[in-house]
ZATOR-500917 format. One record per residue: x, y, z of N, C-alpha, C in turn. Coordinates in steps of 0.02 Angstrom, whole numbers, plus 32768, in hexadecimal, padded with zeros to 4 digits. Example, Ala and Ser with C-alpha at 12.3 -4.5 7.8 and 13.67 -1.06 7.14 Angstrom:
REM residues 2
<r><n_east>8294</n_east><n_north>7EE4</n_north><n_up>8186</n_up><ca_east>8267</ca_east><ca_north>7F1F</ca_north><ca_up>8186</ca_up><c_east>8294</c_east><c_north>7F5B</c_north><c_up>8186</c_up></r>
<r><n_east>8282</n_east><n_north>7F90</n_north><n_up>8162</n_up><ca_east>82AC</ca_east><ca_north>7FCB</ca_north><ca_up>8165</ca_up><c_east>8285</c_east><c_north>8002</c_north><c_up>818A</c_up></r>
//
This chain:
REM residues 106
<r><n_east>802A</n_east><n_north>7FC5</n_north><n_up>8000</n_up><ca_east>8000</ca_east><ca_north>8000</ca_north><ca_up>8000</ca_up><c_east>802C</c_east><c_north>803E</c_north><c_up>8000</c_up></r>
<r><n_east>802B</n_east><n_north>8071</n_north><n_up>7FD1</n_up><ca_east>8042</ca_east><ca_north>80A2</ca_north><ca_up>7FD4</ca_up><c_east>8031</c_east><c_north>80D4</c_north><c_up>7FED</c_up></r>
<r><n_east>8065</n_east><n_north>810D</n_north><n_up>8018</n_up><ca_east>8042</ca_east><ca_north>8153</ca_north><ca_up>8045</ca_up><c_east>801A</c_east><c_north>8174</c_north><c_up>8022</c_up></r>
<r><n_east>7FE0</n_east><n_north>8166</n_north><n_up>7FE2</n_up><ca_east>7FD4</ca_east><ca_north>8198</ca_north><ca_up>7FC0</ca_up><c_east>7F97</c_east><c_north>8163</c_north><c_up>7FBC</c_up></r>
<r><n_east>7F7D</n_east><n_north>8134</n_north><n_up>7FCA</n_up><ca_east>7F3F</ca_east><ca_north>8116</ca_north><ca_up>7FC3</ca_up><c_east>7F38</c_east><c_north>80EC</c_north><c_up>7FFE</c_up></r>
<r><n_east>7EF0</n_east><n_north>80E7</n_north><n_up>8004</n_up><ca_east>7ED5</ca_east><ca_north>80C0</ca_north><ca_up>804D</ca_up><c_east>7EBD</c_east><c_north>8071</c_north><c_up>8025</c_up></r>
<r><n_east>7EC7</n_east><n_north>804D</n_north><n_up>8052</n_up><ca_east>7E93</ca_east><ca_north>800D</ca_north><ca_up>8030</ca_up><c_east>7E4A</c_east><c_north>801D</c_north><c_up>8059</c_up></r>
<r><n_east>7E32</n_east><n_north>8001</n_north><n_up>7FFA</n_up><ca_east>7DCF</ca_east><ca_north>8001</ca_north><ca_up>8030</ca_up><c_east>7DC7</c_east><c_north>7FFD</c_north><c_up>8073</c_up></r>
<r><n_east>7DE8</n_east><n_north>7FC9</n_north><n_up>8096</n_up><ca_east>7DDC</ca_east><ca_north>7FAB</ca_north><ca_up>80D6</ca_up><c_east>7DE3</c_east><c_north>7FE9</c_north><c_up>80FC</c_up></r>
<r><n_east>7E19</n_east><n_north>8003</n_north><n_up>80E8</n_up><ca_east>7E29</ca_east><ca_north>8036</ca_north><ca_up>8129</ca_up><c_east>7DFA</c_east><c_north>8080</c_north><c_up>8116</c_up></r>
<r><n_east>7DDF</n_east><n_north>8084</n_north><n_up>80DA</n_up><ca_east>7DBA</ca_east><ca_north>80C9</ca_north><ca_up>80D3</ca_up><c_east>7D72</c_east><c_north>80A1</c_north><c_up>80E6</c_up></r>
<r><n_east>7D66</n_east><n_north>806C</n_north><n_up>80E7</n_up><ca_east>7D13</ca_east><ca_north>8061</ca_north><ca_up>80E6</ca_up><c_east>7D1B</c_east><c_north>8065</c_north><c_up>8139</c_up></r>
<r><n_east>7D41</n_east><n_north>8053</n_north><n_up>8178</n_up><ca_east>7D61</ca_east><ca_north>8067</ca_north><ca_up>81AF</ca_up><c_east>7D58</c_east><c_north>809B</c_north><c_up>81C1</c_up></r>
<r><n_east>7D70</n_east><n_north>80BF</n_north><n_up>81A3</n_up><ca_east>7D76</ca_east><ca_north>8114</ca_north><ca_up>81AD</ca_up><c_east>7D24</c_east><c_north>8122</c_north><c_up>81BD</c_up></r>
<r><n_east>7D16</n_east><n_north>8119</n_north><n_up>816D</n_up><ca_east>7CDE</ca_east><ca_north>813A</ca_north><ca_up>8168</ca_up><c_east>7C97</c_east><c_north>8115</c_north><c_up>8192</c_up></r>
<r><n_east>7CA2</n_east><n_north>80D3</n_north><n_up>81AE</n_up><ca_east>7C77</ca_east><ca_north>80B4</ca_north><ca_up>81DD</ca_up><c_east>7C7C</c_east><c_north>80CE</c_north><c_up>8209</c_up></r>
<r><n_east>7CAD</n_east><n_north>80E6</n_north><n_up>8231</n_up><ca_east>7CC9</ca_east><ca_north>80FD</ca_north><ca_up>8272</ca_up><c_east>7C98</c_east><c_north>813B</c_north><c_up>8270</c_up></r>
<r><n_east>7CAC</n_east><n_north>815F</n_north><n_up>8245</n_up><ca_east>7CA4</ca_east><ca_north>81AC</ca_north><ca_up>8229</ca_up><c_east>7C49</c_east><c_north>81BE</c_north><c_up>8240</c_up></r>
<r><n_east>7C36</n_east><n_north>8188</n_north><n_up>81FB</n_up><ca_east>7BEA</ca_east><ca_north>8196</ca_north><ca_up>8202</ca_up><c_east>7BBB</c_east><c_north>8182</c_north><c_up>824D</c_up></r>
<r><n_east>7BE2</n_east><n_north>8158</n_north><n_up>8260</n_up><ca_east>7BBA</ca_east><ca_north>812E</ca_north><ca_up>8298</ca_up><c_east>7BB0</c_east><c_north>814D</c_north><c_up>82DA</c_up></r>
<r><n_east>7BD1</n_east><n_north>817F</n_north><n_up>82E3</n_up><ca_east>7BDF</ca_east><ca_north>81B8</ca_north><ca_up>830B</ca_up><c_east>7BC0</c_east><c_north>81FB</c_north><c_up>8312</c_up></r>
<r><n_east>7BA5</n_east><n_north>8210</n_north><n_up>82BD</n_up><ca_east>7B8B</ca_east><ca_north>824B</ca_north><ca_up>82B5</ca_up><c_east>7B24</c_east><c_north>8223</c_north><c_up>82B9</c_up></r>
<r><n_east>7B16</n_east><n_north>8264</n_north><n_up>82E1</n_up><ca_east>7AD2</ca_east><ca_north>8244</ca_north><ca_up>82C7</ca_up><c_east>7AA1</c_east><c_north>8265</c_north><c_up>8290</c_up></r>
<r><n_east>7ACA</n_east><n_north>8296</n_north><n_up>8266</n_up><ca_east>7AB5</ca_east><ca_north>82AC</ca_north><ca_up>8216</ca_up><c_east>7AAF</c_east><c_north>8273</c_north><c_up>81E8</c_up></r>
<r><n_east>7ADC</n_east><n_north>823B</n_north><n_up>81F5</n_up><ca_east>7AC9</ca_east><ca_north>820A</ca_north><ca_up>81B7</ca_up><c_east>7A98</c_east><c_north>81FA</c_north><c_up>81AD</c_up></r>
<r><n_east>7A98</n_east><n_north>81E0</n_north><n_up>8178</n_up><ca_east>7A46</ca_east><ca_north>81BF</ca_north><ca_up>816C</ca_up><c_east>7A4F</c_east><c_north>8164</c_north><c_up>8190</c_up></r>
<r><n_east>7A19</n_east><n_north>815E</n_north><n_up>81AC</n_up><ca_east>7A0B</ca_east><ca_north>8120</ca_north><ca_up>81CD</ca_up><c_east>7A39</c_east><c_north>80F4</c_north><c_up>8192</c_up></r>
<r><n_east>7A57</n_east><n_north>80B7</n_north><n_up>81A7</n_up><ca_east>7A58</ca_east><ca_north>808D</ca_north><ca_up>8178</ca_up><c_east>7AA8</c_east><c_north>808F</c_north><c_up>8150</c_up></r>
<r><n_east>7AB8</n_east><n_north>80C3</n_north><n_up>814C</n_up><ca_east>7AF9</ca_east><ca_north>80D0</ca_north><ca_up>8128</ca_up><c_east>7B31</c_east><c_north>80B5</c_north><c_up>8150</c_up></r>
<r><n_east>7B34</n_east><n_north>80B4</n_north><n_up>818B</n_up><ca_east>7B66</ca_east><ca_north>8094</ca_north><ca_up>81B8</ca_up><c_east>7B63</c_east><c_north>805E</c_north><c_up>81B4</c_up></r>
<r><n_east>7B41</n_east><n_north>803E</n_north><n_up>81A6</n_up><ca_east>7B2D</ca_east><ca_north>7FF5</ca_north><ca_up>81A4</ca_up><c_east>7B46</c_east><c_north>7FF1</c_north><c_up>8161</c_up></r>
<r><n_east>7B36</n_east><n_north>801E</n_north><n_up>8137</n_up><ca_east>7B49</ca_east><ca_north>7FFD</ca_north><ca_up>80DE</ca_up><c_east>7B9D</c_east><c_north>7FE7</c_north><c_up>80DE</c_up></r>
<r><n_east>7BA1</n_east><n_north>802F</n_north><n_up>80FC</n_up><ca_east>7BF8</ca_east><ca_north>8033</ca_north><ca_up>8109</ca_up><c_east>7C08</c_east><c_north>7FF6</c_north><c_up>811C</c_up></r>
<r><n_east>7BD6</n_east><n_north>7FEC</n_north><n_up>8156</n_up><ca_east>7BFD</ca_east><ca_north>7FB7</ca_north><ca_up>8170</ca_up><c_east>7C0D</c_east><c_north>7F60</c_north><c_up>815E</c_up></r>
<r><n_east>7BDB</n_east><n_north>7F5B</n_north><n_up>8134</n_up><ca_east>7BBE</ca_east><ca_north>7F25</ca_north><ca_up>80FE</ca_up><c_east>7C08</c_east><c_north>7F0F</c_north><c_up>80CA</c_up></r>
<r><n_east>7C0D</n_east><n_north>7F64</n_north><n_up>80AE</n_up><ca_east>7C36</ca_east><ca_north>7F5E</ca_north><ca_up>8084</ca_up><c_east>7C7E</c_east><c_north>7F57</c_north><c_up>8091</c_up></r>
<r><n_east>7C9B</n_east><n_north>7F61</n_north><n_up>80D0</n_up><ca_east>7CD2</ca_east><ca_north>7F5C</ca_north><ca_up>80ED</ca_up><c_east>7CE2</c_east><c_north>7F0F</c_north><c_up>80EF</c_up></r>
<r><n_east>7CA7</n_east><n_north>7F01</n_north><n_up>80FC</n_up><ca_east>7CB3</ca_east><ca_north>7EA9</ca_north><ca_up>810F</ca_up><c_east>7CA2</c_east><c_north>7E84</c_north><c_up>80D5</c_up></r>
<r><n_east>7C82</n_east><n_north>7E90</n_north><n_up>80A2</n_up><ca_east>7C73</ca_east><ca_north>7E6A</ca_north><ca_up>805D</ca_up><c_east>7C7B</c_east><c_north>7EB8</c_north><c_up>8028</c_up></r>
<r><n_east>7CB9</n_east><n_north>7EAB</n_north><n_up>8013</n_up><ca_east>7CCD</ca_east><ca_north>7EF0</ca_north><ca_up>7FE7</ca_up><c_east>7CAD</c_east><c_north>7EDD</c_north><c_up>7F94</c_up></r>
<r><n_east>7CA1</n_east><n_north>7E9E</n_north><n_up>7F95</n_up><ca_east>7C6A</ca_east><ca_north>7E84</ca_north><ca_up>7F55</ca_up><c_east>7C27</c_east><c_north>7E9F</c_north><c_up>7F5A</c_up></r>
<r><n_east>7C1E</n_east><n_north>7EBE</n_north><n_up>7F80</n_up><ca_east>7BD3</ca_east><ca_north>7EE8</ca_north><ca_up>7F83</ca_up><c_east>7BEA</c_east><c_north>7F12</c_north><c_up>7F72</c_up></r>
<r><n_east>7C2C</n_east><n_north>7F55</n_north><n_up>7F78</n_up><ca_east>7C32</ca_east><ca_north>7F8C</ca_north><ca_up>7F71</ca_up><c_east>7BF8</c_east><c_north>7F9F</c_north><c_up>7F2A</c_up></r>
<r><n_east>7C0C</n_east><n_north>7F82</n_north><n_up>7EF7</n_up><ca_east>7BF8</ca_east><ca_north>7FA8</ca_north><ca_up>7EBE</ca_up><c_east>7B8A</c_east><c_north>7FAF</c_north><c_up>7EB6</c_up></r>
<r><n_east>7B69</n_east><n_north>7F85</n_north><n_up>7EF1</n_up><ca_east>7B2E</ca_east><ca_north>7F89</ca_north><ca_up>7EE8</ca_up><c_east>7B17</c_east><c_north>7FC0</c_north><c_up>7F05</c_up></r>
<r><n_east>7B37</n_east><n_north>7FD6</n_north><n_up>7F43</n_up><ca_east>7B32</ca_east><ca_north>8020</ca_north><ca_up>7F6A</ca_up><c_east>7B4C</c_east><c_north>8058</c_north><c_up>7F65</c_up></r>
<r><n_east>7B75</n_east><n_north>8061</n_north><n_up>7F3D</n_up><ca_east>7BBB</ca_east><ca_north>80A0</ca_north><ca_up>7F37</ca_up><c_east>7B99</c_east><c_north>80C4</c_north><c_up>7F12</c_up></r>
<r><n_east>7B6E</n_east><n_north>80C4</n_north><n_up>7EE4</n_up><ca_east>7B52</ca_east><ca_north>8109</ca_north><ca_up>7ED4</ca_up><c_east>7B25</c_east><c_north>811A</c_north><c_up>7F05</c_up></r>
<r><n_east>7AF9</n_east><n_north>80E9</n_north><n_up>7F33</n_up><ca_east>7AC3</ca_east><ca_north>811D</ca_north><ca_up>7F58</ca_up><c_east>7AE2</c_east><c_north>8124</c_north><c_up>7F96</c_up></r>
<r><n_east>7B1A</n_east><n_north>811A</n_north><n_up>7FA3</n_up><ca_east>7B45</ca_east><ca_north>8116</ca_north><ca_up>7FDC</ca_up><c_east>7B69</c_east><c_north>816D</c_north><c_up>7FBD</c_up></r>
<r><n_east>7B98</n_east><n_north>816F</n_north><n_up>7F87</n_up><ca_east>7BAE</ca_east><ca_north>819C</ca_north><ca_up>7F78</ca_up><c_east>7B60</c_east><c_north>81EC</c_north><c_up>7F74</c_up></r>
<r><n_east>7B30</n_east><n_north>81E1</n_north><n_up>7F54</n_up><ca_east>7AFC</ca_east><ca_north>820B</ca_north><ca_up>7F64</ca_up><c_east>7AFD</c_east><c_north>822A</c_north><c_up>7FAD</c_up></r>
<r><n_east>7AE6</n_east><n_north>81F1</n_north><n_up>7FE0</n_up><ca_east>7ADB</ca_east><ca_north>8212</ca_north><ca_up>8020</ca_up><c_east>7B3C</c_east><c_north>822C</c_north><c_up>804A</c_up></r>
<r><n_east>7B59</n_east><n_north>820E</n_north><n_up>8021</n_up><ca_east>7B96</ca_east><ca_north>825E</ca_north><ca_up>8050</ca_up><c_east>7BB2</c_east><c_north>8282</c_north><c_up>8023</c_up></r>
<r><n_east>7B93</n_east><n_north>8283</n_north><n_up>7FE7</n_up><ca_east>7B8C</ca_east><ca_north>82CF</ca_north><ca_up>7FBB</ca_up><c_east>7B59</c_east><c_north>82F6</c_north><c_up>7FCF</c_up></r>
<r><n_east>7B1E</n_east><n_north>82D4</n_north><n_up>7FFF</n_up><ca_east>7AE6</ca_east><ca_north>8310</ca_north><ca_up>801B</ca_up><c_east>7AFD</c_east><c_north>831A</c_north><c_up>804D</c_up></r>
<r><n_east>7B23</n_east><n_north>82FC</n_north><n_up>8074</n_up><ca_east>7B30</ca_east><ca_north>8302</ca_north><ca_up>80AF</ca_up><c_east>7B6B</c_east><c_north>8341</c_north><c_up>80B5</c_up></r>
<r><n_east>7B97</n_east><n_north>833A</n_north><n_up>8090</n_up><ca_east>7BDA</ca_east><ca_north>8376</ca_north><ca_up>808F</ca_up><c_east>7B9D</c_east><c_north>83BF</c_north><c_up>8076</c_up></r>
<r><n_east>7B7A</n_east><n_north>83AF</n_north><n_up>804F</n_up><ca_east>7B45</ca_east><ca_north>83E4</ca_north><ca_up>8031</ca_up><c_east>7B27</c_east><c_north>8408</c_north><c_up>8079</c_up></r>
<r><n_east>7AFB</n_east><n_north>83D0</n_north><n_up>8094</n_up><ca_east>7AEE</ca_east><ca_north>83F0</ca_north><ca_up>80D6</ca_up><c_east>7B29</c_east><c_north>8423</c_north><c_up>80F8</c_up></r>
<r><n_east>7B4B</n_east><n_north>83F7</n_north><n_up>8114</n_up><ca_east>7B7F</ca_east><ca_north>8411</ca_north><ca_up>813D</ca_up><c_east>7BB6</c_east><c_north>8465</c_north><c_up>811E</c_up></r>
<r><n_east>7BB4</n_east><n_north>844E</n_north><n_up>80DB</n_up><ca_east>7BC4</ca_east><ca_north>84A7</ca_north><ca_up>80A6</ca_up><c_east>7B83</c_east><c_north>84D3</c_north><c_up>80B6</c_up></r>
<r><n_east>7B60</n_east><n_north>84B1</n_north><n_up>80C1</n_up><ca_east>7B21</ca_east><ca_north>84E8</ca_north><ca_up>80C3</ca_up><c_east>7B2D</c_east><c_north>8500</c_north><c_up>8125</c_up></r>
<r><n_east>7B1C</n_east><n_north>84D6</n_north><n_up>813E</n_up><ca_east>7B2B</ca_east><ca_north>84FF</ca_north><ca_up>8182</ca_up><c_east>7B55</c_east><c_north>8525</c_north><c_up>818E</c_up></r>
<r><n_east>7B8D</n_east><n_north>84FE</n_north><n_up>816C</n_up><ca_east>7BCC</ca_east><ca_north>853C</ca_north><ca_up>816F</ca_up><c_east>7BC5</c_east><c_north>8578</c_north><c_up>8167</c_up></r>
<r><n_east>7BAE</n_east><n_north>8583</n_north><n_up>8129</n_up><ca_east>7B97</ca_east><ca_north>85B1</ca_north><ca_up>8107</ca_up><c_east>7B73</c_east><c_north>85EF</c_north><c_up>8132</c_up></r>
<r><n_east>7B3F</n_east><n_north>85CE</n_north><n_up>814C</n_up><ca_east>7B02</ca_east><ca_north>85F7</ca_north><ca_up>8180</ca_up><c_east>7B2C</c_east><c_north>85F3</c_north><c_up>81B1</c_up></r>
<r><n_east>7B3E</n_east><n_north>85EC</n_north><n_up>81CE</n_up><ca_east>7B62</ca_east><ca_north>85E5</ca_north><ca_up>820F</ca_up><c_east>7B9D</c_east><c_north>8644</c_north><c_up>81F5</c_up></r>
<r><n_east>7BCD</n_east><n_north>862C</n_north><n_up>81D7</n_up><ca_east>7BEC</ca_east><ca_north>865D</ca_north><ca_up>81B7</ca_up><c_east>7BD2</c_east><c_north>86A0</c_north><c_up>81BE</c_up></r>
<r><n_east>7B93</n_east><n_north>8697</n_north><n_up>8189</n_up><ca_east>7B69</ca_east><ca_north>86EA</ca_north><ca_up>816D</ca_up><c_east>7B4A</c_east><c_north>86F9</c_north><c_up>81C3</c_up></r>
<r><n_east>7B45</n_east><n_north>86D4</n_north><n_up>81F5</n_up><ca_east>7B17</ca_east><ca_north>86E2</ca_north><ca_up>821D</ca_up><c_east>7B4D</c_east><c_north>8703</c_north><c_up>825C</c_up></r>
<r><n_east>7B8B</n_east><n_north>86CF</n_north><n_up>8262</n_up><ca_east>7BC5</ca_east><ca_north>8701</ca_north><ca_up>8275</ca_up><c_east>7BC6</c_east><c_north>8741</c_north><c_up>8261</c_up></r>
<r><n_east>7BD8</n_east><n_north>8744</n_north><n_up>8232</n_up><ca_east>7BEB</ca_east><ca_north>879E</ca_north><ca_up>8203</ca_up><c_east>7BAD</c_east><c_north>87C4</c_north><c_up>8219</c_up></r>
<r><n_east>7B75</n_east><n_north>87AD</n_north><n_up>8212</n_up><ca_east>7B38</ca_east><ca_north>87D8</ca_north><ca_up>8214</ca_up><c_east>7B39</c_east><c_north>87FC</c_north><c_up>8266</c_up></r>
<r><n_east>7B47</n_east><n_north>87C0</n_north><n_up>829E</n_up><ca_east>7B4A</ca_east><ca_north>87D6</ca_north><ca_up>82DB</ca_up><c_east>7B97</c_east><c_north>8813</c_north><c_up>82D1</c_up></r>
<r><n_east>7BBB</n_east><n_north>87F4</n_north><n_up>82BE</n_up><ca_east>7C08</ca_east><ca_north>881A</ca_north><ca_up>82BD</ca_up><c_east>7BF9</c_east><c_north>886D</c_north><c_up>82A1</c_up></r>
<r><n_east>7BC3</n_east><n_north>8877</n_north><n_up>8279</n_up><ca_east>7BD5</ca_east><ca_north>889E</ca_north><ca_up>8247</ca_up><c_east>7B9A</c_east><c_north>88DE</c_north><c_up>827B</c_up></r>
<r><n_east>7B5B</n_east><n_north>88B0</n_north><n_up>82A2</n_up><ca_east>7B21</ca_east><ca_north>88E5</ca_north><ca_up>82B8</ca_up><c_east>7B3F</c_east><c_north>88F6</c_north><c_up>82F6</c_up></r>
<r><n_east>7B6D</n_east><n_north>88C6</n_north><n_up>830F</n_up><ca_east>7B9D</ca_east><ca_north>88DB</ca_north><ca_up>8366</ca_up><c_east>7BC0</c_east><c_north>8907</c_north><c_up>8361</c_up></r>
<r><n_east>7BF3</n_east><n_north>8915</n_north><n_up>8322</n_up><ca_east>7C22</ca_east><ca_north>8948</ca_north><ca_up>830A</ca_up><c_east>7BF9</c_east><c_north>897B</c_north><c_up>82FE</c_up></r>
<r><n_east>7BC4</n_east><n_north>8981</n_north><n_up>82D0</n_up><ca_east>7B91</ca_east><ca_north>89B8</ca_north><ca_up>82D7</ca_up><c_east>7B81</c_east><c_north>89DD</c_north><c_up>830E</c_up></r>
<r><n_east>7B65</n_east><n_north>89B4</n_north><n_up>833A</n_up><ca_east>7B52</ca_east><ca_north>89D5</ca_north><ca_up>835B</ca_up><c_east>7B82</c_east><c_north>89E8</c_north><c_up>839D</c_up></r>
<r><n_east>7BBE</n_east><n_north>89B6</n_north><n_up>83A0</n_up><ca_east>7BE8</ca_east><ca_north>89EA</ca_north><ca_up>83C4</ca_up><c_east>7C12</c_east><c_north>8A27</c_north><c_up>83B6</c_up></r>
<r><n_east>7C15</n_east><n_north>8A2C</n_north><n_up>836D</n_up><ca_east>7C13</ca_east><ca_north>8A70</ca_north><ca_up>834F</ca_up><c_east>7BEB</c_east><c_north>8AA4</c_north><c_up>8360</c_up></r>
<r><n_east>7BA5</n_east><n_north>8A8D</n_north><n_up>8342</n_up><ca_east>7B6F</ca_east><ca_north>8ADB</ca_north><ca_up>8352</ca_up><c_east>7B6D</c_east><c_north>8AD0</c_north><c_up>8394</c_up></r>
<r><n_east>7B72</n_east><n_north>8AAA</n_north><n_up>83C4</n_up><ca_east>7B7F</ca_east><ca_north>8ABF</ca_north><ca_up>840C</ca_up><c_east>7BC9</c_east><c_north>8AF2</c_north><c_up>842D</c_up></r>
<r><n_east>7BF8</n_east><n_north>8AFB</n_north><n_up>8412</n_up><ca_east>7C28</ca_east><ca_north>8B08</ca_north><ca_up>840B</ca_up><c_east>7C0D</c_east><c_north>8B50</c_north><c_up>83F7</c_up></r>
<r><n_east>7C0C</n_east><n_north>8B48</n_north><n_up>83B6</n_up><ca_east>7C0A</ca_east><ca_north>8B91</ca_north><ca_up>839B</ca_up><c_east>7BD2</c_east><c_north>8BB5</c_north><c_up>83A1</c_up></r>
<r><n_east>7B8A</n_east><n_north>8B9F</n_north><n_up>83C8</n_up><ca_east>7B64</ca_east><ca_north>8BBE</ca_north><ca_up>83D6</ca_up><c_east>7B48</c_east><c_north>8BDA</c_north><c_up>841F</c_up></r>
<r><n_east>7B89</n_east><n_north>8BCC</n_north><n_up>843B</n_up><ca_east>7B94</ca_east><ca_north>8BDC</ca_north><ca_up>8486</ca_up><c_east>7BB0</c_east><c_north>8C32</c_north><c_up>84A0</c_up></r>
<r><n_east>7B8C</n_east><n_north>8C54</n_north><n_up>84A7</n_up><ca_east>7BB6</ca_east><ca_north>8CA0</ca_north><ca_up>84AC</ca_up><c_east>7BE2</c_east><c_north>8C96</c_north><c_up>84D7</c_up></r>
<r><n_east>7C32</n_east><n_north>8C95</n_north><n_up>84D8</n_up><ca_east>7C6E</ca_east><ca_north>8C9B</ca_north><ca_up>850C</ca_up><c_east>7C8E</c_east><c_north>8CD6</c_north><c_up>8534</c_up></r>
<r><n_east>7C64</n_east><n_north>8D02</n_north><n_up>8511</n_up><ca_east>7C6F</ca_east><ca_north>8D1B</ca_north><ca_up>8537</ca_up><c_east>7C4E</c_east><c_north>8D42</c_north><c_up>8577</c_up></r>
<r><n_east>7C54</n_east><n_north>8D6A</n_north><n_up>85AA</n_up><ca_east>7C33</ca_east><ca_north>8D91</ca_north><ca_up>85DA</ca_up><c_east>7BFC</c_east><c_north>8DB3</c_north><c_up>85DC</c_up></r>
<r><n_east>7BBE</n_east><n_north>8D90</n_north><n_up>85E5</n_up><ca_east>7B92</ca_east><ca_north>8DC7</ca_north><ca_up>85D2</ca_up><c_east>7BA3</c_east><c_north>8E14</c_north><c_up>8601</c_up></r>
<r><n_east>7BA4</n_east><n_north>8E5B</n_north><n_up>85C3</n_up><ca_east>7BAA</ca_east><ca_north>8E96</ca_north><ca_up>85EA</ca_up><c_east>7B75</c_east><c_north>8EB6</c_north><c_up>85F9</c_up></r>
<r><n_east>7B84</n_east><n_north>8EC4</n_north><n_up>863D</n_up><ca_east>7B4B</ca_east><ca_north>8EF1</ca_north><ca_up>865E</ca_up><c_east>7B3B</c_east><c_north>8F43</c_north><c_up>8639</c_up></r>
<r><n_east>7AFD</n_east><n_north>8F5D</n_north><n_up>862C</n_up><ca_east>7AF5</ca_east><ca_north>8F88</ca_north><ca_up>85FF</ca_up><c_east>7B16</c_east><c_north>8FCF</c_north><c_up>862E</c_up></r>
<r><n_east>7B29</n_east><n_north>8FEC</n_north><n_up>861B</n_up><ca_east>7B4A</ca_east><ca_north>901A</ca_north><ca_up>863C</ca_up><c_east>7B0A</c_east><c_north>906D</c_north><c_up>8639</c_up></r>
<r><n_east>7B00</n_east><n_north>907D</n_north><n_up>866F</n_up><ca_east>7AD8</ca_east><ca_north>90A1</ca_north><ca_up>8685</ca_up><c_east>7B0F</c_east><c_north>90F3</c_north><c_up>868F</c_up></r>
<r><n_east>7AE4</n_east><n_north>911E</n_north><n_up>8646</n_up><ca_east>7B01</ca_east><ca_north>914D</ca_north><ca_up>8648</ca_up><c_east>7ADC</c_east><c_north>9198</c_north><c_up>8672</c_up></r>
<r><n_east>7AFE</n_east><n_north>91C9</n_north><n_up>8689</n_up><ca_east>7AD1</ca_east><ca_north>920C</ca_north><ca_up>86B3</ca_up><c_east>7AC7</c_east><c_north>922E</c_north><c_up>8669</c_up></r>
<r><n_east>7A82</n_east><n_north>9220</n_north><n_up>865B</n_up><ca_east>7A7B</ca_east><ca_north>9251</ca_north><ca_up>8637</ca_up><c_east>7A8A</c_east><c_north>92B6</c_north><c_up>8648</c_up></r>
<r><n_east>7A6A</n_east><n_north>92AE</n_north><n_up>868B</n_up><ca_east>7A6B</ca_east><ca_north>92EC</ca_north><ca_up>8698</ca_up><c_east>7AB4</c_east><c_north>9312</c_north><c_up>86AA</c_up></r>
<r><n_east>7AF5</n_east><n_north>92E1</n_north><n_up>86A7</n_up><ca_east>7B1D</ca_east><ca_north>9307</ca_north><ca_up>86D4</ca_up><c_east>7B5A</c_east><c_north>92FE</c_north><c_up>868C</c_up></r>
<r><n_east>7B51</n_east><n_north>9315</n_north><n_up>8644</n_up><ca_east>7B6C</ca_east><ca_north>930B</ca_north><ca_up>8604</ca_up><c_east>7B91</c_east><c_north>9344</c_north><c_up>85FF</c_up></r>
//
């Protein structure tokens, strides 16, 4: 085996380990995995609807990312706002007392 490729055994492993853990999978896929780890002569009856559900699955997970991200920035962007116009809409300085002139003594 070369550092640059896995044998089935050890990626259908991985990915049994992997799925069996998260509870986003779809029912059933851990089990396919796991089917196929142990009879790799099945691989070719499941690998496309096997390959489908963790091409939706990375889909999901790009998508949360995603929202997760814009929803950061959005908090980041209305907190900075508004500790700005709080900032700059604060008078700093002293309010002055109006100064009371004698008219009569000019």
């Amino acid at each position: 085996m070369s550092s640059r490729t896995l044998s089935s055994t050890t990626l259908s492993y991985f990915l049994y380990s992997k799925l069996a853990g998260t509870a986003v999978a779809p029912p059933g896929l851990a089990q396919a995995v796991a089917t196929v780890a142990l009879k790799p002569s099945l691989a070719a009856m499941g690998t496309a609807q096997m390959a489908e559900q963790i091409a939706y699955h990375m889909v999901v997970v790009q998508a949360k990312w995603v929202a997760t991200s814009l929803a950061a920035a959005l908090l980041l962007c209305v907190g900075g706002g508004a500790a700005v116009f709080s900032a700059l809409g604060q008078d700093h300085s002293h309010p002055q007392h109006p100064v009371q002139r004698d008219v009569e003594n000019r």
